[in-house]
Every structure is written in C-alpha cells, then in structure tokens.
C-alpha positions as CSV (number, residue, x, y, z in Angstrom):
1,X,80.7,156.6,108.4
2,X,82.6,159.5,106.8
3,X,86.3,160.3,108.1
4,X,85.5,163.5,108.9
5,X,82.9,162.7,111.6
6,X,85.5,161.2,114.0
7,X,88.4,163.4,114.7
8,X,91.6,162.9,116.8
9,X,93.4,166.1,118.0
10,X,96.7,164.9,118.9
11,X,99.5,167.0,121.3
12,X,102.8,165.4,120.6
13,X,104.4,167.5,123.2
14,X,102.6,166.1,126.2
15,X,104.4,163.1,128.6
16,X,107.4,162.0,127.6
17,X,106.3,163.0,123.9
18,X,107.2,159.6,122.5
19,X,103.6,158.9,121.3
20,X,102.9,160.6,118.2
21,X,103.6,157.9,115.7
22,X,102.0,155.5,117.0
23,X,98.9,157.2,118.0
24,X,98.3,158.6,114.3
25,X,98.3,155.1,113.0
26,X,96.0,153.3,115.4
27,X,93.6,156.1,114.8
28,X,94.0,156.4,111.3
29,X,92.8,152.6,111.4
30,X,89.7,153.0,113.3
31,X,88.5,155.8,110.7
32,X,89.6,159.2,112.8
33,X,91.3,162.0,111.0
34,X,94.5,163.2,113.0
35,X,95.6,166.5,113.5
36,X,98.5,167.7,115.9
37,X,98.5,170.5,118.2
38,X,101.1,173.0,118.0
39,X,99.4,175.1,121.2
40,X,97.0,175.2,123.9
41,X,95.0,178.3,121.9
42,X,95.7,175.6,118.4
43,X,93.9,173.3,120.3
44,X,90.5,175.2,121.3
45,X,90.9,176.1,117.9
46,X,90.8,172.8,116.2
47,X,88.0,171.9,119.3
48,X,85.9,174.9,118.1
49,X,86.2,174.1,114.2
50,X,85.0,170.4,115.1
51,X,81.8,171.4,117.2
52,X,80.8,174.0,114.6
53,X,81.2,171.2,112.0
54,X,78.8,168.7,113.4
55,X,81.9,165.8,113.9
56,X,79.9,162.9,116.1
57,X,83.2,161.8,118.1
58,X,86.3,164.0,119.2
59,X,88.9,162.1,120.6
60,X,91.9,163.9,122.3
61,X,95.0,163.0,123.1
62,X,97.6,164.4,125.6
63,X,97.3,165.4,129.5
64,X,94.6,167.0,131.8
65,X,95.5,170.4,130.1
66,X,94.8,169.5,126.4
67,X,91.6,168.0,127.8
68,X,90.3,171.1,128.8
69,X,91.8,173.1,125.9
70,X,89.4,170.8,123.4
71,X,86.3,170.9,126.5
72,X,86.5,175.1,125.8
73,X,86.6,174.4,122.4
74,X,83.2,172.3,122.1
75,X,81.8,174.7,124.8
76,X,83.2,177.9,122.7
77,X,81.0,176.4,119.5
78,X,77.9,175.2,122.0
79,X,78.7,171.5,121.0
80,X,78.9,170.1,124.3
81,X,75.5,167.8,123.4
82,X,76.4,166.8,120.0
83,X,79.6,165.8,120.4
84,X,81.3,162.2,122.2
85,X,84.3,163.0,123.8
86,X,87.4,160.4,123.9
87,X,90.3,160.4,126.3
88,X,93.6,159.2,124.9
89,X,96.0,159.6,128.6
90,X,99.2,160.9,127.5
91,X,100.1,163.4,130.1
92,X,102.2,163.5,133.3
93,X,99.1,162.8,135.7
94,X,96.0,162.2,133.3
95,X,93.7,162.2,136.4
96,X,90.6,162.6,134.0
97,X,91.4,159.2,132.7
98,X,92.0,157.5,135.7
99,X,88.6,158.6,137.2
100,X,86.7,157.4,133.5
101,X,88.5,154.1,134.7
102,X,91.1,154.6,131.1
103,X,94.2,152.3,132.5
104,X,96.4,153.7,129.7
105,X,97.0,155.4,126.5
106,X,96.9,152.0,124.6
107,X,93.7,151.3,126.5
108,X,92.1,155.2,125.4
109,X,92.5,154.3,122.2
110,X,90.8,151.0,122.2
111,X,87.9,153.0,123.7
112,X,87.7,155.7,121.4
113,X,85.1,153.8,119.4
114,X,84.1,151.0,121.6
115,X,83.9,151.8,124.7
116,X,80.4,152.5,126.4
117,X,79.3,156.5,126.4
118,X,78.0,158.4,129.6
119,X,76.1,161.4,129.7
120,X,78.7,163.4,132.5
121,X,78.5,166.4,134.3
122,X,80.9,169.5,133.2
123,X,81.7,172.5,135.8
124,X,81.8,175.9,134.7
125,X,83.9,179.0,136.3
126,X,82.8,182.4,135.0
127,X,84.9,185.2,136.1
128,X,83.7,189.1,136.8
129,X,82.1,191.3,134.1
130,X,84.3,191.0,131.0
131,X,85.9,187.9,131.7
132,X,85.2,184.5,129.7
133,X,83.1,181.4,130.8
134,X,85.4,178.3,131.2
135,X,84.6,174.7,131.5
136,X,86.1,172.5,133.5
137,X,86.0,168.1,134.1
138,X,88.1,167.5,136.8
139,X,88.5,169.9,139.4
140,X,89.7,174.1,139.9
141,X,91.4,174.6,142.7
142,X,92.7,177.5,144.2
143,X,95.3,178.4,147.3
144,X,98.4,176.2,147.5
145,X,97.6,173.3,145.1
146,X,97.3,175.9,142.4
147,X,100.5,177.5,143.4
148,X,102.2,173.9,143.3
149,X,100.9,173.2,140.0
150,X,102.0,176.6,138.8
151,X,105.3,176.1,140.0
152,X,106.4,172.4,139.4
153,X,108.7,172.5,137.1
154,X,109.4,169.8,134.3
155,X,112.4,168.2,135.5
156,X,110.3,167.4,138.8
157,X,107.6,166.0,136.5
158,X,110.1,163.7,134.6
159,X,111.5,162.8,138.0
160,X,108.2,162.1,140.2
161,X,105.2,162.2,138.0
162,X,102.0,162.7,139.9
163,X,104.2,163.3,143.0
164,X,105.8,166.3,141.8
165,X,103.2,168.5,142.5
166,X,103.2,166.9,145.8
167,X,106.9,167.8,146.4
168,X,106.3,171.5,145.1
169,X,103.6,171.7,147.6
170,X,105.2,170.5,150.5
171,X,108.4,173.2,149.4
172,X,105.9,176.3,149.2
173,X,103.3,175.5,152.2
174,X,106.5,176.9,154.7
175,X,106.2,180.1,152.6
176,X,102.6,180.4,151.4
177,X,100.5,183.4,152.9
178,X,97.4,181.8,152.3
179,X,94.0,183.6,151.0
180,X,91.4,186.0,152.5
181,X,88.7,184.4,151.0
182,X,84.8,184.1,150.9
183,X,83.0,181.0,149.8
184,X,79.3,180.9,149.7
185,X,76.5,178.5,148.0
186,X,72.9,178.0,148.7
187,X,73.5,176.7,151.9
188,X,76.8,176.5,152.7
189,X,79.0,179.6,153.4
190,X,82.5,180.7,155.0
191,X,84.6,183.3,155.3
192,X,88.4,183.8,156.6
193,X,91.9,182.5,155.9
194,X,92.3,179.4,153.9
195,X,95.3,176.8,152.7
196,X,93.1,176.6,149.8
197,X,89.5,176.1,147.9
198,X,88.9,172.9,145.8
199,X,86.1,172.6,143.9
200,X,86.2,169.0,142.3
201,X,84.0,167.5,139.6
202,X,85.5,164.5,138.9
203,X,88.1,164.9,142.2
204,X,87.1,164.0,145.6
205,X,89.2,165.7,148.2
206,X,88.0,164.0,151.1
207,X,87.6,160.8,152.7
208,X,88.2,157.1,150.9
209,X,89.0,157.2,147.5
210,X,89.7,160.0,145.5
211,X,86.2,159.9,142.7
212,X,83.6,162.5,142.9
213,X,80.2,161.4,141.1
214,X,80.0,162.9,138.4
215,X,76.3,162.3,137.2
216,X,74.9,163.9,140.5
217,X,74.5,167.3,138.9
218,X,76.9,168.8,142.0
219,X,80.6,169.5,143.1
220,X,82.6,168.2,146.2
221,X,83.9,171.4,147.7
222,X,86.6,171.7,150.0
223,X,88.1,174.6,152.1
224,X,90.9,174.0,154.0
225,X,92.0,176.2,156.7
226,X,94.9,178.0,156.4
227,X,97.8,176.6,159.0
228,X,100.8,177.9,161.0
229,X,103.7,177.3,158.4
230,X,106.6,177.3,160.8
231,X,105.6,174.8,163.4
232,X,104.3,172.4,159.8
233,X,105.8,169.1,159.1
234,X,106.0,167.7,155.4
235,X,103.9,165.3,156.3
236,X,101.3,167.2,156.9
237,X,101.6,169.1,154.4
238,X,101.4,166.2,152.0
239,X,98.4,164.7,154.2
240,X,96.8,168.8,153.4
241,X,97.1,168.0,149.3
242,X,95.7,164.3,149.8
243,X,93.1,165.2,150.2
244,X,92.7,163.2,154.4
245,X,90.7,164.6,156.3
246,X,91.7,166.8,159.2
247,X,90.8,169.2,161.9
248,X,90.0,172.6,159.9
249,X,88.2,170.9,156.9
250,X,85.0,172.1,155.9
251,X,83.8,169.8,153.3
252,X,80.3,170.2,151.5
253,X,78.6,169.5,148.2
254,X,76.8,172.3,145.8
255,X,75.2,172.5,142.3
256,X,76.8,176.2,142.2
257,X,79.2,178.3,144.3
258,X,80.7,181.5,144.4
259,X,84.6,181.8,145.6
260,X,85.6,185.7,145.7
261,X,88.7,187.5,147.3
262,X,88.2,189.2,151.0
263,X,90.7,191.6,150.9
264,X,91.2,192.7,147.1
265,X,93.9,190.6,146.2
266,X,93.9,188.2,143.3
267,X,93.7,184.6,143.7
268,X,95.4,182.3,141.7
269,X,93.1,179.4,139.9
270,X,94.0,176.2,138.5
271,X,91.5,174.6,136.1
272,X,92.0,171.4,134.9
273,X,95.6,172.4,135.1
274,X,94.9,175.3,133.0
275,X,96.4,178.2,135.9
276,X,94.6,182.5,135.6
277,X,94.3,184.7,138.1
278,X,90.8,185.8,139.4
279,X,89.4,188.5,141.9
280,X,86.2,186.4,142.1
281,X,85.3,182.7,140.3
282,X,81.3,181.8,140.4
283,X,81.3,178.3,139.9
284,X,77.8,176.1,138.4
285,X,77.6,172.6,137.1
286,X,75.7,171.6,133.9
287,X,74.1,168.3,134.1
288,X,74.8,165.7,131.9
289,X,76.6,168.1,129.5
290,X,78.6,165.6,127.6
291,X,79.3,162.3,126.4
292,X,82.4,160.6,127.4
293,X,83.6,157.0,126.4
294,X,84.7,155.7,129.8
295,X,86.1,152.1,130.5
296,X,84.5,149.2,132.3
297,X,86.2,150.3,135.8
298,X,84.5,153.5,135.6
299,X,82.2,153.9,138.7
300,X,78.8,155.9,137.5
301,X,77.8,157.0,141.4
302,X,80.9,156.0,144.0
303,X,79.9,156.2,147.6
C-alpha cells in the first residue's frame, strides 16, 4: 500500500497538547503520512485535499471539533463513501470516541488500521438560502447546552474536563431567556418556549445510557421545556444537561427535522462542538454515509 493512501491529520493544540510527538511516530510506523493542523479552516482543508485525492483511510486526531472539521472536509469533496474514517481521542471530552467504544488515544491509534469498519450514519444541518450544508457525528444542539459550550472557558476545561460544560451550564440556566422555537418532522411537531433542542446522532439524551444507534438511519430528538430560572436548583439543572428524564421532556426519533426561530431571533447551534448562529436549521440523516473503525466495545444497535 502506498503512503499516500493512509493519511493522519494531526491537531497538536487539542487536550493538554502533549501528544504530538508521539502520535507522529506511531503513525509514521503503521504507513500514514502526518500532517498537523494549524486551524479549524487548515483542517477542512487538508480533509478536502484527501477526499478529492482518492486516500482509502483518514485518520484524525484531536477532539470532537477537529472531527467534524475533517467530516466537512470529506463531505465538501463528496468522499464520505470512499473514505475510512479513524478517531485518534485527543480532546477535552472526545464523546465521538467513547460512543465508537475508543478507550483512549493509545487505543485510537491501535485501531486506525486494525480495528473493524462500520458503515455509520452522518447528520446533516443545512441552514436558509445561502447558507452551507454541514455534517455532523455526534449531536447539534441548541438552547443552553450550546450556550455552555460557547462559554466554557479553558481554564474550566483544564480544571473539570467533561464536567465543565456542566458547571457553565448550571452558572447560565439562572440567567438564560430560553428560545421561541418551532420543531416539526413527519410526525412529530411542537411549538413554544424551550431550555433547549438536541438533536443527537451518536448522543442519546434520554433514558439509560447515553448511545444513540447510529445505523438506524434516524436521530434521537429532545426538546426540553424551558423552566422558571429563579425558583431552579443546580441540581436540576445538571439533571436538565444529563440528559434524565423529567416532567417537560418531549422525546422522539426522526430521519429529518426542521428546528426554526418563533419570534425572529437567532438561535445559537452547537455542532459537534463547532458553535454558528442560525434563524432556522433543517436537519436529515444520510444512511450509512461513512466508514468508521470503531473498537470491540462499540454497540452497533443499543436498546
């Protein structure tokens, strides 16, 4: 096999950005050329140049973020089918990996050549007229979850890791307006004031564990209602951006959806970690889009 048909785009800024080095060389052994990313646009770049150039395996290291930075890459050069992705975990939360049942960053790279290949469902949010198609693994979200992940700064990170978000979002739901929002799909619609909108591909919002399947060719929605903030304790708050379910949670599943603004105002949206600002998302999933090397822990169709 030529070099050049295995390729490892590498962000040496993500995590605690200790990785690089050692990442290079274990991929340089398995036969990947490395290149680091200097940028979320570098990255769709290098993502784009790869598709166009027929490489059989892209494997990507850093967090959720540069995941979906390469995804809009291969989905900017229509790759998606031709292409194997591989997830090397080196972010702050790396949910992707942890649903594709990748235990570490050690454990990614074993994978990248090894480990088994599944044809997975990717989620697509395409904006109004004028505004680009994005793609999307794990989930877009939008209300207070985005705001959190908009706001959490890096010390927090450092500090909490995954939890950080959780302690942004339990600061800003005593101060959050919530949205005027409409949600509608084939069969599901509602309309009114909601805490927020999650629209999870490989995130499940609701009930025991936190998986959605991603080879059913559909999306775990959630709206959540929008609360009293005064009277709200942290707790349930925190209990709100778990995910349990509550009074005030409408909870259904749909191959496409459509999330628009009620009252004009722009909502914010955070896909895959990657946050923009929308007066309407519509929302479809493509079917087995991709390939992704996942690890033996990875559960194909949770209950």
């Amino acid at each position: 096999m030529q070099i050049g048909s295995r390729r490892c785009l590498l962000n040496p800024h993500s995590g605690t950005a200790d990785h690089a080095e050692r990442v290079r060389k274990a991929m340089e052994a398995r036969g990947f050329a490395v290149t680091e990313t200097d940028s979320a646009a570098h990255t769709v770049e290098l993502a784009t140049e790869a598709g166009r150039e027929g490489v059989s395996t892209l494997a990507v290291c850093g967090g959720d973020g540069t995941i979906n930075d390469a995804l809009c890459g291969l989905h900017r050069a229509d790759a998606l089918d031709d292409v194997t992705l591989a997830v090397l975990p080196a972010g702050t939360a790396n949910l992707l990996a942890g649903t594709l049942g990748i235990e570490s960053l050690d454990h990614g790279i074993e994978l990248s050549d090894t480990g088994e290949a599944r044809a997975l469902d990717v989620g697509v949010a395409e904006g109004a007229a004028g505004e680009s198609t994005a793609p999307f693994l794990v989930s877009c979200i939008a209300g207070l979850p985005a705001n959190a992940s908009t706001d959490t700064s890096d010390e927090l990170k450092e500090r909490f890791g995954t939890l950080a978000f959780l302690v942004t979002g339990a600061r800003e739901t005593v101060a959050f307006d919530g949205l005027d929002v409409r949600v509608e799909s084939p069969a599901e619609s509602w309309a009114g004031e909601a805490l927020c909108v999650l629209v999870g591909n490989a995130r499940k919002f609701v009930g025991e564990g936190g998986q959605a399947d991603m080879e059913d060719g559909q999306f775990d929605v959630v709206v959540a209602e929008q609360m009293p903030a005064r009277g709200m304790a942290v707790e349930a708050a925190i209990h709100r951006l778990l995910g349990e379910e509550t009074p005030g949670v409408t909870h259904f599943r749909a191959a496409e959806l459509h999330v628009a603004s009620d009252d004009g105002a722009p909502i914010t949206f955070s896909r895959d970690g990657e946050v923009a600002t929308h007066d309407r998302l519509d929302f479809r999933v493509l079917p087995s889009a991709l390939s992704v090397r996942v690890g033996d822990s990875y559960v194909p169709h949770p209950e």
